[in-house]
C-alpha positions, 0 to 999 in steps of 0.5 A, a space after each residue: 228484858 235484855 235483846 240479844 242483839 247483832 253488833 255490827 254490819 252483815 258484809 251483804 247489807 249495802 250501805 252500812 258496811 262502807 262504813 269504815 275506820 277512819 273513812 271520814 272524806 270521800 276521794 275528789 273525782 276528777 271531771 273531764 273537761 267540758 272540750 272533751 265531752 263536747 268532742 265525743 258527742 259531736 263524733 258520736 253525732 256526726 259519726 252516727 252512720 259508722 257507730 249506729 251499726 257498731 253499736 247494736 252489734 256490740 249489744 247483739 254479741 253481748 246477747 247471743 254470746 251466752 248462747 254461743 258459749 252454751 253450744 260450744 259446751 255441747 259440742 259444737 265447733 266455735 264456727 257452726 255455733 256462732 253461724 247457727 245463733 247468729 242466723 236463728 237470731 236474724 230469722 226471728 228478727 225477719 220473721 217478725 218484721 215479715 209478721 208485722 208488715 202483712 198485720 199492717 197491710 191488712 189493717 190499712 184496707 180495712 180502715 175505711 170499714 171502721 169510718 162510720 164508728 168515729 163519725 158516730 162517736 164525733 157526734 156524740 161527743 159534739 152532743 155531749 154537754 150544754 149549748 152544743 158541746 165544747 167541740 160545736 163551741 169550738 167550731 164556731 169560735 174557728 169559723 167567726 175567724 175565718 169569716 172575720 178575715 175573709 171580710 178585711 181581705 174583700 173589704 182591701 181595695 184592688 190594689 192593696 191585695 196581693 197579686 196571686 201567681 199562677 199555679 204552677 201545673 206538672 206533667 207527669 209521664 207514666 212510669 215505667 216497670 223499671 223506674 217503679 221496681 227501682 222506687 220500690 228497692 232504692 228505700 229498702 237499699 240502706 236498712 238492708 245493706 245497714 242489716 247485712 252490715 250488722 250481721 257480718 259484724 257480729 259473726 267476726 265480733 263473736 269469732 274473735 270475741 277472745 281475741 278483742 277481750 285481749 286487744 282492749 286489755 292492752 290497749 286501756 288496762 295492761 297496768 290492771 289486769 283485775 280491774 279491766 277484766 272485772 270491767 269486761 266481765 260486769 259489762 257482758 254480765 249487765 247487758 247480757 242478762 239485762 237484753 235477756 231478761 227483758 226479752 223474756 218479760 217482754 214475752 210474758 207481757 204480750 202473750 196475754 195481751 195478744 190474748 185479751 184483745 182477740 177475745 175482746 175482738 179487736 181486729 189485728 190482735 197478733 199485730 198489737 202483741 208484737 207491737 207490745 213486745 217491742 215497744 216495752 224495750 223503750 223505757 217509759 213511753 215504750 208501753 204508752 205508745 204499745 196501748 195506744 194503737 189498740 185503743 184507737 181501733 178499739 174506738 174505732 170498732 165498736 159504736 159505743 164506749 165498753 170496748 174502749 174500756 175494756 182495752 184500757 183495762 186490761 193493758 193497765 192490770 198487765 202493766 200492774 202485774 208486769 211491774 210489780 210482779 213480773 219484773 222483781 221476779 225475773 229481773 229487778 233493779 238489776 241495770 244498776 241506773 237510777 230512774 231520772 238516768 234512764 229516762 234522761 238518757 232516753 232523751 240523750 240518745 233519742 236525740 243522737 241516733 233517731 228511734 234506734 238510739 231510743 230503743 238502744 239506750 238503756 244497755 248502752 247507758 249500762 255500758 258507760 255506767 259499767 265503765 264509770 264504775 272500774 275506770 277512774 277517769 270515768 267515774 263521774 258518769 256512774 256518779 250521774 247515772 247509777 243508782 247505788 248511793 253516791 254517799 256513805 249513810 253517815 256523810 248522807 245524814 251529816 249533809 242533812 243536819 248540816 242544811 238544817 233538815 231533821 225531817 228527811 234525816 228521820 226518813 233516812 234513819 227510819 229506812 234503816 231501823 226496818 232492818 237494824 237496831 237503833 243502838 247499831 244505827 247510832 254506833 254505825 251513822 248518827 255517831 259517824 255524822 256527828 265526828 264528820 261535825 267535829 271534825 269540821 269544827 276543829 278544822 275551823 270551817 264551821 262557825 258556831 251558828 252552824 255547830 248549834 243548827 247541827 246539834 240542834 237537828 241531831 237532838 230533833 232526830 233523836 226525839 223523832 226517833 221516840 217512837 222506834 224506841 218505844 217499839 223496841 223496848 216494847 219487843 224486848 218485854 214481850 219476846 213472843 213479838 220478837 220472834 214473829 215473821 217480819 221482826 227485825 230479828 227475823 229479817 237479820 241475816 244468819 252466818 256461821 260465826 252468828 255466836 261470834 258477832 252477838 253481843 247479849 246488852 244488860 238488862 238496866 232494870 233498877 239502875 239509873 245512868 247519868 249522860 252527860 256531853 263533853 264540851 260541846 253541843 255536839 257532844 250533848 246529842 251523842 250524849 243524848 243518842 247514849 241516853 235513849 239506847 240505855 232506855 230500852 235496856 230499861 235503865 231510869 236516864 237522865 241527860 246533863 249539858 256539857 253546861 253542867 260539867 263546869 266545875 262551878 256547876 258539877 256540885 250542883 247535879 243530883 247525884 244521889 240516886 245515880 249509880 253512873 255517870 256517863 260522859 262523852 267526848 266526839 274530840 279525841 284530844 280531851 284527856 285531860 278535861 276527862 281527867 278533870 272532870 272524873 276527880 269531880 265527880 268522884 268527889 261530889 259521890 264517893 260511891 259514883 261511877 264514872 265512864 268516859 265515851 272517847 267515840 270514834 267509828 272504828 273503835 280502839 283495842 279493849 287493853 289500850 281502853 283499860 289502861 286509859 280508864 287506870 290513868 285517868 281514874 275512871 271506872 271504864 273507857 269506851 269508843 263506841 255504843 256497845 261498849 258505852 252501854 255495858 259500861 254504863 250498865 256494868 254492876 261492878 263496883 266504883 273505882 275508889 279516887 286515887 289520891 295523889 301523892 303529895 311531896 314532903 319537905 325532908 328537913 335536915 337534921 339540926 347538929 346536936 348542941 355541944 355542952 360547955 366544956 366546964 360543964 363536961 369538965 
């Protein structure tokens, strides 16, 4: 019946290893004053002219700079390299806006060929419905108002109706071949020169790529030559991999979509793959906006309505198979932003640089997050936009107890049991939650209203948690469950010093355990988690108030059919009540065992245990689940009550009586 269980944490399971000793408060985060961030958006603003280009050849180096690297290790000079990748970048750039622009062309002649199919389906839906259709009643409402105003302006008198002015009438002289060759240039001037601008920058940005590395690490990170070089490197890594990786699902989503629609006969099928592509570079509405070109042609093409919803049909299975599929194979959640982040700054850069920013400010978010993450001064904006847990699991599950709500706690413990034991979720977060409790009591910033509503909603998420219990017990009795895929067992990861972190928990058939708390509310659910992980174990629990420790109330406890009792302390400082309550015990039940649970999160070294257990009399002293269970569990036998030694009053000896001296005579 007994599991063999895994204590402790895999290094690569996120979340649980932050868990440290003595990490009982985060580090305070220093926020930027409101003047600074106010002056560097105004300059990225006001700027936008100068930064636009810096910042897209930026994002440009990032994704050719792998492609230079890989041609450097074949050979090539750095010269013809960084020449080569950056030309092959821009013909397929110009390339596809040359690809484009003739799908456009095209498109716009044949739209008058495609008139009489909406006529036909804007009478349709004019039909459509009772009395005329909402379309003929809206119609009408929109004419009686017209109708209405046109009477009140003829029913003015002369007078009181404005005076209309003359219409102005322009001459327009026929141009002449210089002026339309510059009207058609003098638009295309500043995308050009902005073009050329970018690639000349990016050519002198990979050239010297090494050279500014270096220059940056000066400037910002001398004192830490780690720090910034792992920033500089998580950066190239991030954006890189992340402009890569969605180029390439960006491609495998608009191949079959290009497909799709000219077999279903939409006209410029090419155009709304590309279009497709490029688009799903915008987070969210990027792809909302690639289906609804086609669906308006589509509506256009065809009289009735199959084609429409066939087009429908297949950009909504693409995007099926592109998110749940394509993008977990290939790229993840590998940006390391949050979904609100990214769709906040969409809106941000949107707003700051036009369209361009729209498209850029997925990697340029992954950049400030990326520097948050390795620059303290900037940690606030990893805490804002980044997906990694801003709180360690225990903190998190503490917040929760404290405002009251076991429900999202049991959510929270129940995303962890998919993975680990229950003992290792109370060793590792419920017990640490409760500590940060009783470490605010103590401080005397919590009152007693909230210590009760803490262990209140701590006793709440143990009941809640009935059910993994149940499941567990049930998989230690059929060891056939245990072994099959999709197990917790199955899923643990499986190291070289596996033998070294596995502890074999005792099988508690046939024994009965008594938890009890301390001296507090706090203490009786850490009491209560105790009892809950002995029941799997197969123990026969009972559970005691801290109530019931009080020395008028111990001798009123059954102890007849309990071999151990098991008391619990959150407060390090409570010695000497353990002592007290020990010789209590002991007294009520000669044959009773007594084990003290002075819980802490690190836990303390096994020898200082075993001479705290001889100096207070009990049968053993833990710090954590682990060692609580086998003690609790343990069949030695109870540690007899020492008797303490009383001190006894030496009298002196009385001086013998001397005889009368006739008597001696």
């Amino acid at each position: 019946m007994a599991a063999n269980r895994r204590n402790g944490m895999h290094p690569s399971e996120p979340g649980l290893v932050g868990i440290v000793s003595g990490a009982m408060a985060l580090p305070r985060m220093s926020l930027p004053t409101v003047a600074t961030v106010v002056a560097a958006v105004a300059a990225l603003y006001f700027g936008r002219e100068v930064f636009l280009p810096i910042a897209i050849a930026l994002l440009l180096t990032f994704a050719l700079a792998p492609m230079v690297s890989a041609l450097k290790r074949v050979g090539i000079p750095r010269l013809p390299a960084v020449i080569t990748s950056v030309v092959g970048a821009f013909t397929v750039l110009a390339l596809f806006s040359f690809i484009v622009a003739t799908q456009v062309s095209e498109l716009a002649q044949n739209i008058p060929l495609y008139q009489s199919n909406i006529l036909t389906k804007i009478r349709s839906l004019k039909e459509t419905g009772v009395g005329g259709g909402i379309i003929a009643r809206l119609g009408e409402v929109i004419e009686r108002v017209g109708q209405e105003l046109d009477r009140q302006e003829a029913s003015q008198p002369a007078a009181d109706q404005p005076r209309r002015e003359p219409v102005p009438v322009e001459i327009i002289a026929r141009e002449r071949p210089l002026q339309v060759l510059q009207n058609l240039i003098g638009p295309l001037i500043s995308p050009l020169a902005s073009a050329g601008l970018i690639i000349v920058v990016v050519i002198f940005m990979l050239l010297e790529r090494e050279d500014l590395r270096d220059r940056f690490i000066r400037l910002v990170g001398y004192g830490d030559l780690h720090r910034t070089t792992e920033a500089l490197q998580d950066a190239g890594k991030r954006v890189g991999r992340y402009l890569l990786m969605q180029l390439v699902v960006n491609i495998l989503y608009a191949i079959p979509i290009t497909a799709g629609l000219w077999v279903l006969g939409i006209p410029n099928a090419l155009l709304w793959g590309l279009l497709a592509l490029a688009l799903r570079f915008v987070p969210y509405i990027g792809p909302i906006i690639g289906a609804l070109l086609p669906l308006f042609l589509a509506l256009a093409v065809a009289p009735g309505w199959s084609l429409v919803l066939w087009t429908a049909g297949l950009f909504v299975v693409m995007e099926m198979i592109t998110g749940n599929i394509v993008e977990p194979w290939l790229y993840g959640s590998r940006t390391g932003l949050s979904p609100l982040a990214i769709i906040v700054a969409a809106i941000f850069w949107t707003w700051l640089w036009g369209p361009l920013g729209l498209v850029l400010s997925t990697p340029l978010t992954v950049c400030l997050v990326v520097l948050g993450r390795h620059v303290p001064q900037f940690e606030f904006l990893d805490v804002l936009f980044g997906n990694e847990p801003v709180l360690e699991p225990h903190a998190r599950l503490y917040q929760r107890l404290l405002a009251g709500d076991p429900e999202e706690a049991t959510d929270h413990a129940e995303e962890i049991l998919e993975e680990r034991y229950l003992f290792e979720f109370y060793d590792k977060v419920a017990i640490p939650a409760l500590l940060l409790g009783e470490q605010d009591r103590v401080r005397g910033v919590m009152g007693d209203e909230q210590r009760r509503q803490v262990a209140a909603s701590a006793q709440t998420l143990v009941a809640n948690l009935d059910d993994s219990a149940r499941e567990e017990a049930e998989e230690d009795n059929d060891p056939a469950a245990a072994e099959e895929p999709g197990s917790r067992k199955d899923k643990e990861p499986q190291g070289e010093d596996e033998d070294e972190n596995d502890i074999e928990l005792p099988d508690g058939t046939d024994m009965s355990v008594l938890c009890a708390g301390g001296r507090g509310e706090l203490d009786d659910a850490a009491a209560a988690m105790l009892a809950q992980v002995l029941e799997i174990q197969g123990a026969t629990v009972s559970k005691a108030s801290f109530a019931d420790m009080d020395p008028a109330s111990i001798r009123r406890l059954e102890l007849d059919a309990v071999d151990t009792v098991v008391v619990g302390f959150l407060n390090r400082d409570s010695v000497k009540h353990a002592r007290f309550l020990v010789r209590r015990l002991k007294r009520a039940k000669s044959a009773l065992r007594v084990g003290i649970v002075f819980w802490s999160e690190g836990g303390d070294d096994k020898e200082a245990a075993v001479k705290l257990a001889n100096d207070i009399n009990a049968d053993f002293v833990a710090h954590g689940m682990v060692e609580a269970v086998l003690g609790g569990l343990s069949s030695d036998p109870p540690v007899a009550l020492k008797v303490a030694a009383k001190r006894r009053m030496r009298r002196r000896p009385r001086p013998a009586k001397k005889a009368p001296l006739a008597a001696a005579k």
